[in-house]
mmCIF file of the N, C-alpha and C atoms, coordinates in Angstrom:
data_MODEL
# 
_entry.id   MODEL 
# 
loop_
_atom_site.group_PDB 
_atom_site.id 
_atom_site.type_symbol 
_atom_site.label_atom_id 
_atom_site.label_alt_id 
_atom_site.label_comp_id 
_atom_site.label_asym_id 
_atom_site.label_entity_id 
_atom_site.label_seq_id 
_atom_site.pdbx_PDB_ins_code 
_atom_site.Cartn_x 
_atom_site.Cartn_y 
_atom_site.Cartn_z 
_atom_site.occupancy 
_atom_site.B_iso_or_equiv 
_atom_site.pdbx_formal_charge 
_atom_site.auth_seq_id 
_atom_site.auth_comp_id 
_atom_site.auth_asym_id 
_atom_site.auth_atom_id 
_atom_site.pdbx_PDB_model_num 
ATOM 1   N N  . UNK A 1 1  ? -0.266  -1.062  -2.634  1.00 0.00 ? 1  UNK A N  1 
ATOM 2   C CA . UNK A 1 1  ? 0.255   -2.394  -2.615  1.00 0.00 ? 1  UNK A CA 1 
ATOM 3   C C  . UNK A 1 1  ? 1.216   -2.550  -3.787  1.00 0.00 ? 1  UNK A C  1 
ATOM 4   N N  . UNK A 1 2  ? 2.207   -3.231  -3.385  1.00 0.00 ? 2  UNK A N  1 
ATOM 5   C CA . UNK A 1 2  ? 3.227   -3.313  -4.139  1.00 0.00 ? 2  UNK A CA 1 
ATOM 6   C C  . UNK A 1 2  ? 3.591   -4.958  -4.636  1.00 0.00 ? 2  UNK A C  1 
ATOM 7   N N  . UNK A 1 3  ? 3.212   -5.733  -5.731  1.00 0.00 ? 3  UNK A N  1 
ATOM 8   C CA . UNK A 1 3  ? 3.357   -7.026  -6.091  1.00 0.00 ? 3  UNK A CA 1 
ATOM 9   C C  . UNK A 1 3  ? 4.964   -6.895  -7.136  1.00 0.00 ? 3  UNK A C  1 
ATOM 10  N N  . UNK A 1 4  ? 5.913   -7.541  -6.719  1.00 0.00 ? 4  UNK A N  1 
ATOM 11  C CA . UNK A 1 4  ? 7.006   -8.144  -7.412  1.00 0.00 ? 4  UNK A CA 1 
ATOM 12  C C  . UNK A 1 4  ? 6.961   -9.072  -8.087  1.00 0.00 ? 4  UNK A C  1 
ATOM 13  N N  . UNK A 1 5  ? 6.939   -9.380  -9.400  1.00 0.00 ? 5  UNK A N  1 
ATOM 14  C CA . UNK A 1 5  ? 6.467   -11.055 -10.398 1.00 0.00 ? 5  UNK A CA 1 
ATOM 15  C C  . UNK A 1 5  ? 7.982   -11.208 -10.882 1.00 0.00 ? 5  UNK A C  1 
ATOM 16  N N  . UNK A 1 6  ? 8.537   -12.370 -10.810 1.00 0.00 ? 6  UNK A N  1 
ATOM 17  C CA . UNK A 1 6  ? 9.011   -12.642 -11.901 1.00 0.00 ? 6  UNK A CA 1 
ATOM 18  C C  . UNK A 1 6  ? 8.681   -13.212 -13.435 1.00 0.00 ? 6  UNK A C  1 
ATOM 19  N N  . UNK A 1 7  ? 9.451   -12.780 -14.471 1.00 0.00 ? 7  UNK A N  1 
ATOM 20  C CA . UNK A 1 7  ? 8.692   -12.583 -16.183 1.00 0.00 ? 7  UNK A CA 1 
ATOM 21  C C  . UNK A 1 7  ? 8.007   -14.748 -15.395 1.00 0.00 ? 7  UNK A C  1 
ATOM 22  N N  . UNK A 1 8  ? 9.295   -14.920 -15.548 1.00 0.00 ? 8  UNK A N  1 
ATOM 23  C CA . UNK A 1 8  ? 8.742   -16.527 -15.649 1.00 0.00 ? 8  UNK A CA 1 
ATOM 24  C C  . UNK A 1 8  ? 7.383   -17.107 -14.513 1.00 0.00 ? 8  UNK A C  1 
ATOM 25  N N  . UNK A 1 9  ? 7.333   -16.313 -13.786 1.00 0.00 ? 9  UNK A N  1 
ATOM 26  C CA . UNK A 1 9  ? 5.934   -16.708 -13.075 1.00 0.00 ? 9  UNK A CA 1 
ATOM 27  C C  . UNK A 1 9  ? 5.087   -16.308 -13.836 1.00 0.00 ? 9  UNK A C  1 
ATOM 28  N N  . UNK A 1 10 ? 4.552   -14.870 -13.890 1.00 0.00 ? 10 UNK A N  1 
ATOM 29  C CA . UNK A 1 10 ? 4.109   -14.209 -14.578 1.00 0.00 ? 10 UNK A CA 1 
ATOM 30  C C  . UNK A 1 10 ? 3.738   -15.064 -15.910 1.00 0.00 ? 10 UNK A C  1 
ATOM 31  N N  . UNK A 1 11 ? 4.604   -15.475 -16.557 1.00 0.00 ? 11 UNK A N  1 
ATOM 32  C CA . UNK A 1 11 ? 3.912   -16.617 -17.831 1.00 0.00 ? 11 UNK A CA 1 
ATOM 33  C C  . UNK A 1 11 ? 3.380   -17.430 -17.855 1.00 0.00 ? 11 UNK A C  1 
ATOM 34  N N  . UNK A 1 12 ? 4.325   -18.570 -16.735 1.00 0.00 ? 12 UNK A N  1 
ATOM 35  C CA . UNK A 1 12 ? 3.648   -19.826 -16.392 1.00 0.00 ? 12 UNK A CA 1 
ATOM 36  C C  . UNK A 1 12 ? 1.883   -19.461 -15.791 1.00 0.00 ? 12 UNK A C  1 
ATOM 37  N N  . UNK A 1 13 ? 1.894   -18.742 -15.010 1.00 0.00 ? 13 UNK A N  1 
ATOM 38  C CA . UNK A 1 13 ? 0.611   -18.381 -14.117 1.00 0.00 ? 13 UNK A CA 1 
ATOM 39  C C  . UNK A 1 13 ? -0.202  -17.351 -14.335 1.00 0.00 ? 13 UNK A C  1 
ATOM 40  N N  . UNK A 1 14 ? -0.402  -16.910 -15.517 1.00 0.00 ? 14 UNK A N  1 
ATOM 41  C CA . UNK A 1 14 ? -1.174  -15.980 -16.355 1.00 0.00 ? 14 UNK A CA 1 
ATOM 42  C C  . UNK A 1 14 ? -2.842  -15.747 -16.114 1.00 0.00 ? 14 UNK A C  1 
ATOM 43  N N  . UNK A 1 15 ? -2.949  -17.527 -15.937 1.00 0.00 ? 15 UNK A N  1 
ATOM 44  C CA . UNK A 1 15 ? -4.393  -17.726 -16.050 1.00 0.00 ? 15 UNK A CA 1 
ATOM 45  C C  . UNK A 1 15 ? -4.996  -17.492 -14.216 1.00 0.00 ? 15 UNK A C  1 
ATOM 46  N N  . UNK A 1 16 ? -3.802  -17.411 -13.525 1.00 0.00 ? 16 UNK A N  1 
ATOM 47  C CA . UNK A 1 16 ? -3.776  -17.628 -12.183 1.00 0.00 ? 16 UNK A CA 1 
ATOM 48  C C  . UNK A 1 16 ? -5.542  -16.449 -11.526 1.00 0.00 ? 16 UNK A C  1 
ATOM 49  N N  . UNK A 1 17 ? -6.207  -16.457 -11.334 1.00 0.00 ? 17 UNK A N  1 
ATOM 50  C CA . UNK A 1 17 ? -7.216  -15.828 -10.456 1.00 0.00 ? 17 UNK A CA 1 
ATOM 51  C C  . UNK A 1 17 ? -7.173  -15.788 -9.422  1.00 0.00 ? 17 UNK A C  1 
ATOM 52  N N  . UNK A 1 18 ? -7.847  -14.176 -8.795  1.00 0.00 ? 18 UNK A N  1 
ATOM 53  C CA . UNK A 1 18 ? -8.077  -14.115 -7.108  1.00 0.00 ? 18 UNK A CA 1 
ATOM 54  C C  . UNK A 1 18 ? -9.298  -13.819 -6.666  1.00 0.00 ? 18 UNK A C  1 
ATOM 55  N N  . UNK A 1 19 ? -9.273  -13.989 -5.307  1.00 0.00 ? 19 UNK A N  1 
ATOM 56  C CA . UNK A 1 19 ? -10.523 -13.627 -5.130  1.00 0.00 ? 19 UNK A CA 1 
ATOM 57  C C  . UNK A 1 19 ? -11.029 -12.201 -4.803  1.00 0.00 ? 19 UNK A C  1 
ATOM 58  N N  . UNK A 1 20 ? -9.980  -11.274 -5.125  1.00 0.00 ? 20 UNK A N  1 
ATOM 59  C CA . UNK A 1 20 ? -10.236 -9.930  -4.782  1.00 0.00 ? 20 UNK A CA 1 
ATOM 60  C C  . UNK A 1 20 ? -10.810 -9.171  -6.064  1.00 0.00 ? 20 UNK A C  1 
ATOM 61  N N  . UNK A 1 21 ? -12.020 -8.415  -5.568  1.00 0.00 ? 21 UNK A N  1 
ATOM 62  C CA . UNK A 1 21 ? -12.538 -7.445  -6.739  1.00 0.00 ? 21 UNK A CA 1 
ATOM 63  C C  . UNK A 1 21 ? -11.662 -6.620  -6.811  1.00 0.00 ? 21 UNK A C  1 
ATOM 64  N N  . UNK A 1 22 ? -11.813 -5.950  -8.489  1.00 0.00 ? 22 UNK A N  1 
ATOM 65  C CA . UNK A 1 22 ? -11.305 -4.750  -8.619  1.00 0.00 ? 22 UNK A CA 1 
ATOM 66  C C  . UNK A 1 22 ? -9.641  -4.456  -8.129  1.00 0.00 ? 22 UNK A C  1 
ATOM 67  N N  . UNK A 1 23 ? -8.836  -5.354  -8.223  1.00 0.00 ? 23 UNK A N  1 
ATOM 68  C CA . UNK A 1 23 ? -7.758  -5.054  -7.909  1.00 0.00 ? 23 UNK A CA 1 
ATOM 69  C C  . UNK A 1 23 ? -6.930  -5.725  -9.464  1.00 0.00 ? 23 UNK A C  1 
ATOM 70  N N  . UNK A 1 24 ? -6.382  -4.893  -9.876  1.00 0.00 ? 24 UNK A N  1 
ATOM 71  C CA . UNK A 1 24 ? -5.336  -4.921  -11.457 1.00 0.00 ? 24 UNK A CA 1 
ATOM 72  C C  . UNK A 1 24 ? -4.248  -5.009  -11.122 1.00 0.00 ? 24 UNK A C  1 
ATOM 73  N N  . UNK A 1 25 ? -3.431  -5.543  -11.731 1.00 0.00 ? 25 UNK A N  1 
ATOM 74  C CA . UNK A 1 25 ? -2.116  -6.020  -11.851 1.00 0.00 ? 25 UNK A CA 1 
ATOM 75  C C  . UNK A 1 25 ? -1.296  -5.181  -13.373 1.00 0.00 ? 25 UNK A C  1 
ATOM 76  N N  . UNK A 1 26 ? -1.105  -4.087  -12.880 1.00 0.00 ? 26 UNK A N  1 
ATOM 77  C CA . UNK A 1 26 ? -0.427  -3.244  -14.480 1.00 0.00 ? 26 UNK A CA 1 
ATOM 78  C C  . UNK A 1 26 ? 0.702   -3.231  -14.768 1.00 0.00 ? 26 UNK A C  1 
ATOM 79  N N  . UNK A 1 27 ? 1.091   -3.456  -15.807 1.00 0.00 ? 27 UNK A N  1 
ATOM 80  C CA . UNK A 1 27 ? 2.545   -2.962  -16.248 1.00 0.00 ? 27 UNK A CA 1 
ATOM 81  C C  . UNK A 1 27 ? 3.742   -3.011  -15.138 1.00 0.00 ? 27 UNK A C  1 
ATOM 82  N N  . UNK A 1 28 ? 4.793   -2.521  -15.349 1.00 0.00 ? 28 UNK A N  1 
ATOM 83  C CA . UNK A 1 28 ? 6.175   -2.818  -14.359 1.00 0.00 ? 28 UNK A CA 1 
ATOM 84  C C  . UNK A 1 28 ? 6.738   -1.385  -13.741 1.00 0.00 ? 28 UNK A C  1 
ATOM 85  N N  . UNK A 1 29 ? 7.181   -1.549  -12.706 1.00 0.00 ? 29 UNK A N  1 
ATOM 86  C CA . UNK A 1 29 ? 7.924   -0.530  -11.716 1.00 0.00 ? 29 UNK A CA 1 
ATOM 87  C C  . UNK A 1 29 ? 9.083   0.068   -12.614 1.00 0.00 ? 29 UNK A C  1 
ATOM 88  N N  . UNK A 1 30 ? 9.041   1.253   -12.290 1.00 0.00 ? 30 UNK A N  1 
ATOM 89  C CA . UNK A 1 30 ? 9.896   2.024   -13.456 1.00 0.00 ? 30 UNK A CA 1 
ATOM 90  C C  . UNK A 1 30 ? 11.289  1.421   -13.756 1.00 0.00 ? 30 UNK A C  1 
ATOM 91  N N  . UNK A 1 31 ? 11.430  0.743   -12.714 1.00 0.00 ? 31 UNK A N  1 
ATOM 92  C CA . UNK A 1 31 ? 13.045  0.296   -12.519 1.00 0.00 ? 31 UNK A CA 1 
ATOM 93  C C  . UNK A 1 31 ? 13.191  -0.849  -14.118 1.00 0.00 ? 31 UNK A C  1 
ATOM 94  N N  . UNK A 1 32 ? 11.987  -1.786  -13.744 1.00 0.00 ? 32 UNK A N  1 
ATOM 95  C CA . UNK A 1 32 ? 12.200  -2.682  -15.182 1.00 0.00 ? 32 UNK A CA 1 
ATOM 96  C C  . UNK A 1 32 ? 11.402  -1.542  -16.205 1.00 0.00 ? 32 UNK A C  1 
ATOM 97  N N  . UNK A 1 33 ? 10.617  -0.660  -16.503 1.00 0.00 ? 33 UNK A N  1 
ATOM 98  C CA . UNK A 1 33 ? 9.937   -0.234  -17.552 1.00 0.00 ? 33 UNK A CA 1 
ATOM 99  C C  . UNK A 1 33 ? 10.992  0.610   -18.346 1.00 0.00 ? 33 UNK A C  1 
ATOM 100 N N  . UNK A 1 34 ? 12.219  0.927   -17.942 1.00 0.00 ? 34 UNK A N  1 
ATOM 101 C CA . UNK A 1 34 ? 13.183  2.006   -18.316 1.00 0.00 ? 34 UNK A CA 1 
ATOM 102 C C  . UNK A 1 34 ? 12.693  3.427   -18.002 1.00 0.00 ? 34 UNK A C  1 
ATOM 103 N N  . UNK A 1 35 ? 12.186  3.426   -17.047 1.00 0.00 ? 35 UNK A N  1 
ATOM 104 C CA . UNK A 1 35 ? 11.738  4.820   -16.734 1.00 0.00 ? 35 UNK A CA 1 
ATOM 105 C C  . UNK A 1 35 ? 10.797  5.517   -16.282 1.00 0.00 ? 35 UNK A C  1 
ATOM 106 N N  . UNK A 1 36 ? 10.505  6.361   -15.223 1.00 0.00 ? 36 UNK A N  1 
ATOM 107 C CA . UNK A 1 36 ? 9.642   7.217   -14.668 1.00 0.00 ? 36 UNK A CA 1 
ATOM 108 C C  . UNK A 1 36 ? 8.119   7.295   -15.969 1.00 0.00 ? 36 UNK A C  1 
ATOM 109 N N  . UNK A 1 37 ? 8.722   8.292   -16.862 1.00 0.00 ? 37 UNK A N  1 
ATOM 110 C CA . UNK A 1 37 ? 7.414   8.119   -17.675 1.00 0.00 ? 37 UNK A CA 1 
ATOM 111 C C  . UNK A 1 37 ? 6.560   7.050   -18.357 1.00 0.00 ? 37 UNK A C  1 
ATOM 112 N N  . UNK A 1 38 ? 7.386   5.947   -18.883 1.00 0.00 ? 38 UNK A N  1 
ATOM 113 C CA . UNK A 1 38 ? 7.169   4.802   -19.609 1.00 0.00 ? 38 UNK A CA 1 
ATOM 114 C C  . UNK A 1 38 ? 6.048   4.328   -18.547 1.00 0.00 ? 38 UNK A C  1 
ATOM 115 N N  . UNK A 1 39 ? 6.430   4.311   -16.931 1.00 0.00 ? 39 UNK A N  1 
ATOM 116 C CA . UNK A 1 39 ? 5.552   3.404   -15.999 1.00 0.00 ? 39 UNK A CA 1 
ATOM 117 C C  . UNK A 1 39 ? 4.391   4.769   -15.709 1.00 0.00 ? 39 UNK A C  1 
ATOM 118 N N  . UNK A 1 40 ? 4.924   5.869   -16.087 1.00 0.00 ? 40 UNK A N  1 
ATOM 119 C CA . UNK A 1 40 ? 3.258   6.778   -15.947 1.00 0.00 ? 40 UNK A CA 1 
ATOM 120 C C  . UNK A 1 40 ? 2.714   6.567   -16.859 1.00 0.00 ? 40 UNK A C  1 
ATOM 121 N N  . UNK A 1 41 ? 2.819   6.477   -18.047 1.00 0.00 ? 41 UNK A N  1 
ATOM 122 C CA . UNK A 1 41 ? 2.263   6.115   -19.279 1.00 0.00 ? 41 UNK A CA 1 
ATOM 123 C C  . UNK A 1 41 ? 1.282   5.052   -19.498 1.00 0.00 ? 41 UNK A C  1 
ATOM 124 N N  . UNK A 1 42 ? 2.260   3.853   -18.759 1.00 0.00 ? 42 UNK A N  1 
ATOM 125 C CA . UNK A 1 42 ? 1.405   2.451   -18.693 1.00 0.00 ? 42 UNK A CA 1 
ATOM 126 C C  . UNK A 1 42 ? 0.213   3.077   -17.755 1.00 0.00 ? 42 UNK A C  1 
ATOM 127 N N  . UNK A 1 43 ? 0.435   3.506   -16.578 1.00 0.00 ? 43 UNK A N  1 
ATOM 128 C CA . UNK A 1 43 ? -0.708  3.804   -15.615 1.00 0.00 ? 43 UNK A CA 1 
ATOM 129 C C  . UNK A 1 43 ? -1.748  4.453   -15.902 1.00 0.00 ? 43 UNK A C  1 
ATOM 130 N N  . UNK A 1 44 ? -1.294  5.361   -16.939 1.00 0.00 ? 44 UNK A N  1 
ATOM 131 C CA . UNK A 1 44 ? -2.567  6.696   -17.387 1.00 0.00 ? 44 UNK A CA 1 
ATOM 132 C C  . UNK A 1 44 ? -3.360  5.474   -18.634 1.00 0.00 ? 44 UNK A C  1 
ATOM 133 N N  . UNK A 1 45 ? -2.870  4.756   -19.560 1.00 0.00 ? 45 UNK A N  1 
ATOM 134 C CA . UNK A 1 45 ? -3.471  3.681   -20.469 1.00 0.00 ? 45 UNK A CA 1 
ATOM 135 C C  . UNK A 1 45 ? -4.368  3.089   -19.369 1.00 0.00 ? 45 UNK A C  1 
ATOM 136 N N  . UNK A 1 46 ? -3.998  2.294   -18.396 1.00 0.00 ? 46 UNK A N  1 
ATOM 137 C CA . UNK A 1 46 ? -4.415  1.568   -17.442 1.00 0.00 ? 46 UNK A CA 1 
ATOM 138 C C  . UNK A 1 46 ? -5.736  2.018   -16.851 1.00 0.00 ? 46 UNK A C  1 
ATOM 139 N N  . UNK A 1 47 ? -5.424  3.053   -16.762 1.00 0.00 ? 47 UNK A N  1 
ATOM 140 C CA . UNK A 1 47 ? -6.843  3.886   -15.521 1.00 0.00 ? 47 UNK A CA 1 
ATOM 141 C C  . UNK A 1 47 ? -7.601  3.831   -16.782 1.00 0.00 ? 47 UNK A C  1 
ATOM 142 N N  . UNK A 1 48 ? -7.396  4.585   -18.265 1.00 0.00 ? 48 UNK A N  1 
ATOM 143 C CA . UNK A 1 48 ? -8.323  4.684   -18.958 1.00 0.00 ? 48 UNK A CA 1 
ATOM 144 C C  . UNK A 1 48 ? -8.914  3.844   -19.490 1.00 0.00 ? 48 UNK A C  1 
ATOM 145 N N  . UNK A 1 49 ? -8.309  1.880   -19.615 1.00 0.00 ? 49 UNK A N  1 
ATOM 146 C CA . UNK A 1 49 ? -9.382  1.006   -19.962 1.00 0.00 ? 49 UNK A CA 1 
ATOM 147 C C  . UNK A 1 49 ? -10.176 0.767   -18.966 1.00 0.00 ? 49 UNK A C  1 
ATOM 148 N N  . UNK A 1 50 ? -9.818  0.936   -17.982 1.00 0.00 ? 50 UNK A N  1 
ATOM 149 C CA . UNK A 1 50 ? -10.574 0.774   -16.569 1.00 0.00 ? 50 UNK A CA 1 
ATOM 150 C C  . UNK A 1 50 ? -11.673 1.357   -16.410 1.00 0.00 ? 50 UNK A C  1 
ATOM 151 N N  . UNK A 1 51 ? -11.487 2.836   -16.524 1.00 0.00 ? 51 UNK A N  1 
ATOM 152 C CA . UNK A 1 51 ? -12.318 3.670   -17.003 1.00 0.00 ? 51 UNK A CA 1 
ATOM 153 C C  . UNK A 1 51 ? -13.469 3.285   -17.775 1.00 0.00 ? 51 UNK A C  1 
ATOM 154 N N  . UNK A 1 52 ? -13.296 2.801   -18.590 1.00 0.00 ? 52 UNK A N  1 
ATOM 155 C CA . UNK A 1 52 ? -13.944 2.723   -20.392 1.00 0.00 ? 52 UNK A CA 1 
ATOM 156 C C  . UNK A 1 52 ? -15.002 1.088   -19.545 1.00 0.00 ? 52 UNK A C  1 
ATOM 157 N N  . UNK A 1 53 ? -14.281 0.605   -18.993 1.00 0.00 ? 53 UNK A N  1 
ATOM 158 C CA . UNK A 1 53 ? -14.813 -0.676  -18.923 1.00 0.00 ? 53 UNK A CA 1 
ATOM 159 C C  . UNK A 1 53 ? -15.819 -0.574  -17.889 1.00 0.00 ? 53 UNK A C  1 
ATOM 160 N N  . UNK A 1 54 ? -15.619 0.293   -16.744 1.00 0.00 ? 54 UNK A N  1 
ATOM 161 C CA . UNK A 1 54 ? -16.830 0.565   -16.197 1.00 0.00 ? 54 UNK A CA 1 
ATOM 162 C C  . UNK A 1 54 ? -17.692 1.539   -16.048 1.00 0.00 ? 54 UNK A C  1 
ATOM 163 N N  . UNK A 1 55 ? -17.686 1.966   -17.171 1.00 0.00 ? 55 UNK A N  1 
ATOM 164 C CA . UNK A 1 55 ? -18.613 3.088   -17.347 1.00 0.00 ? 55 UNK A CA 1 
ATOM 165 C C  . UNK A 1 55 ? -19.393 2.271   -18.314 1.00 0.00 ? 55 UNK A C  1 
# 
């Protein structure tokens, strides 16, 4: 699944909740992150608090 935010939603609606378990909202598509690795980077951080948090 692929979610598009703009920054200004994204701020205003921060606090916004769903009703779906277990589904994260990470970091940005390489296109805004400047790059292929920058958005693997965020992802590999990502999995590992994830990680950490349910274990």
């Amino acid at each position: 699944m692929y979610i598009r935010l703009a920054t200004k939603w994204e701020l205003k609606n921060w606090r916004l909740q769903f009703a779906t378990s277990n589904l994260f909202i990470i970091g940005e598509g390489s296109g805004y992150a400047g790059g292929i690795m920058s958005s693997a980077a965020d992802g590999i951080r990502a999995a590992l608090k994830i990680a950490e948090k349910e274990s």
